[in-house]
N, C-alpha and C positions, 0 to 999 in steps of 0.2 A: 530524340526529343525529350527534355526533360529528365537527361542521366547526367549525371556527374561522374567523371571517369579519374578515377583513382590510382588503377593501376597500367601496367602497359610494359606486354613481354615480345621484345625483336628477336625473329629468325628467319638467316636469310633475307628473302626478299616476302615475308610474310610477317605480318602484327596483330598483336590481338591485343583485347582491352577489356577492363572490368571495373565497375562502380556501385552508383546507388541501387542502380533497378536489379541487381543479382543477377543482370545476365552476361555470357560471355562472349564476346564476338571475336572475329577473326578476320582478316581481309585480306586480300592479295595484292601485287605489286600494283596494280589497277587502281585502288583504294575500293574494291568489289568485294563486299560482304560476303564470305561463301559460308560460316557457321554462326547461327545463334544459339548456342550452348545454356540449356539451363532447368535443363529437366531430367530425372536421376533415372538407375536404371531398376525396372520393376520394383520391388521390394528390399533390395541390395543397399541403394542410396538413392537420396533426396532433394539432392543437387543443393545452392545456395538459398537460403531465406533470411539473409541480410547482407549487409554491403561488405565487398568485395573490396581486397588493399594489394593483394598481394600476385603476381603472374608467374610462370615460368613455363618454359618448354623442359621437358622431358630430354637430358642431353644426348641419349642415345637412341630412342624410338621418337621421329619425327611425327607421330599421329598423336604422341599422350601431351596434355598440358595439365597445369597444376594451378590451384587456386586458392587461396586463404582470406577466411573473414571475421565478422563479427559474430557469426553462428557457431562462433566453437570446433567450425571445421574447415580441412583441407582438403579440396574437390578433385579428382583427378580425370579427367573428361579426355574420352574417345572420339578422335574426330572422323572415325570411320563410322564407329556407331552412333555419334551425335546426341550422346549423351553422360553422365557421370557415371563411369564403371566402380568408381572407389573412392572410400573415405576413411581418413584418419579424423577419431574423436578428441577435442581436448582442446585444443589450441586455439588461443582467443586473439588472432590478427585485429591488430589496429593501424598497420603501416608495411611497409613493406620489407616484413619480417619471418618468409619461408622463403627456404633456397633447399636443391636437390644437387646431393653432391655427382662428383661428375661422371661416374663409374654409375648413376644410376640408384644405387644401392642405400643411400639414406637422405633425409628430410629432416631438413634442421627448422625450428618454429622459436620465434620471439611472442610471448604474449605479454600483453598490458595488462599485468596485475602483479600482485606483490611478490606471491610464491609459486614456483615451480616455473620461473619465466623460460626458461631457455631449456630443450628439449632434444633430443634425436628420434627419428624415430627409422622405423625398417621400411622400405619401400615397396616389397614385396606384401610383404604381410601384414601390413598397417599395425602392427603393433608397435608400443613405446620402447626404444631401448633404454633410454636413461635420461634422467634431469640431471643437468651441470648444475649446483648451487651456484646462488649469485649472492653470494657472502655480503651482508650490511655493512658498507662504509665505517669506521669509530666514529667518525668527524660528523656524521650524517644524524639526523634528528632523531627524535625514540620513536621507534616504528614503522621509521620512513627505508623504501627500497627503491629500486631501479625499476620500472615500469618502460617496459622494451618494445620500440617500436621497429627496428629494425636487427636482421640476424643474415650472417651469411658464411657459408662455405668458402676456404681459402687456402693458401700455404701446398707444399708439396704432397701432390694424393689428396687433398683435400683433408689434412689432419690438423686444421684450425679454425676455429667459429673467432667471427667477427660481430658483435652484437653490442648495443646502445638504447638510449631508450633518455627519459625525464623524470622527474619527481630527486632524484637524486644526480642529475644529468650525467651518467656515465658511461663511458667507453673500455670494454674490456675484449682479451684476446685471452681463448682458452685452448689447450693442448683438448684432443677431442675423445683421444683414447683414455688417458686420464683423468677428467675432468676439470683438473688443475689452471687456475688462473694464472696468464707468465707476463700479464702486461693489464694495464689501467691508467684510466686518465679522467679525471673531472672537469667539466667546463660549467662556465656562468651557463649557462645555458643548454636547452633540452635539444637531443640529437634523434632526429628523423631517418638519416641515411648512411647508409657505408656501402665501399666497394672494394674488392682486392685488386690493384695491377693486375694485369695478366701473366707477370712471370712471379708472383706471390709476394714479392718482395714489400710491394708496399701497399699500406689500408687509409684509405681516408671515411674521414668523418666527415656530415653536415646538419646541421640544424639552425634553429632560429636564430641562431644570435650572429647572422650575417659575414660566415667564416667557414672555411674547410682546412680542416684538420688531417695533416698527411704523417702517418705512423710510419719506422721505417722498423718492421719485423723482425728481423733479422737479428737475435739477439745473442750475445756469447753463449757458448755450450753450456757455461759452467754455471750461469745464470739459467738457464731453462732446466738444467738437471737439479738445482735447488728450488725452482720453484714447482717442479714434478714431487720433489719430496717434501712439498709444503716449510719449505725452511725459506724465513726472509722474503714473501713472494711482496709483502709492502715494497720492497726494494725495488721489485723491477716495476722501473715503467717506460 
């Protein structure tokens, strides 16, 4: 009654959802509510106190799910203990722009703001491993950057972020181990969503401007080995 649901993460024959009211729900093949998620655990964490963008399951423990919002943090809720065991500080979801790669092992975060948008962090231990710069456009206005609403894990092993965002409507593909950008694209128009194929090959984009955008990855060797070593990466798109 009176939520607005933003997000929405399918496993299996189970879904869950999250929106305005901070809270998490969960339901069975039924459409039978069995968790409402939203209270942290003793003094550890504090669970959501603002609205929620972002969903996922935990790809290899079917009890964890993950969460991202406008409170600067990523919720990671037990549904055995039926509340938030864990949080990562930082990251300021505005869309749906946290993914966990699939081994488990890292949390990728898009935030809407100017610097430090795009982020890994460690899954275990909720600490930061690194910010990927998102290098300023030439072409783009004095001071203006990519504000990222959406970010995802991709490519073979999961060793490519997929990430987009508005204000300078950009789409980029980075090497994860490197940091290195090996692909970009600007559209009229601000991009809310991307996804990988399932065999990594291919990424699409979408957003407002009434279009999806299909990338095909796969880029020559010789082209990704230059743009690892920052030579010519304008070139690839």
């Amino acid at each position: 009654e009176d939520n607005e649901i933003y997000a929405l993460a399918v496993r299996d024959d189970v879904f869950a959802t999250a929106g305005k009211d901070y809270h998490i729900r969960v339901y069975d093949h039924n459409r039978r509510l069995t968790h409402d998620l939203f209270e942290g655990f003793q003094n550890v964490t504090a669970g959501h106190c603002n609205r929620v963008f972002s969903l996922k399951w935990h790809p290899t423990d079917t009890n964890l799910l993950l969460s991202g919002g406008w409170d600067n943090t990523v919720q990671v809720w037990d549904l055995r203990a039926g509340v938030s065991v864990r949080s990562l500080f930082g990251a300021h979801i505005c869309g749906d722009a946290m993914d966990i790669s699939r081994d488990g092992r890292h949390v990728v975060t898009g935030s809407w703001r100017p610097s430090e948008q795009l982020q890994i962090w460690d899954f275990r231990t909720t600490d930061l491993v690194k910010s990927i710069p998102w290098d300023r456009d030439a072409g783009a206005k004095f001071g203006q950057s990519c504000m990222l609403y959406t970010a995802r894990f991709g490519g073979a092993d999961d060793k490519i972020v997929a990430a987009a965002g508005s204000e300078t409507n950009e789409a980029k593909l980075f090497d994860v181990v490197t940091g290195r950008c090996f692909g970009a694209m600007r559209t009229p128009d601000a991009l809310y969503c991307c996804e990988f194929s399932p065999n990594g090959r291919f990424v699409a984009f979408g957003g407002s401007g009434q279009k999806v955008y299909i990338c095909d990855v796969a880029l020559p060797a010789e082209m990704i080995a230059r743009a690892a070593a920052g030579v010519g990466t304008d070139e690839v798109t």
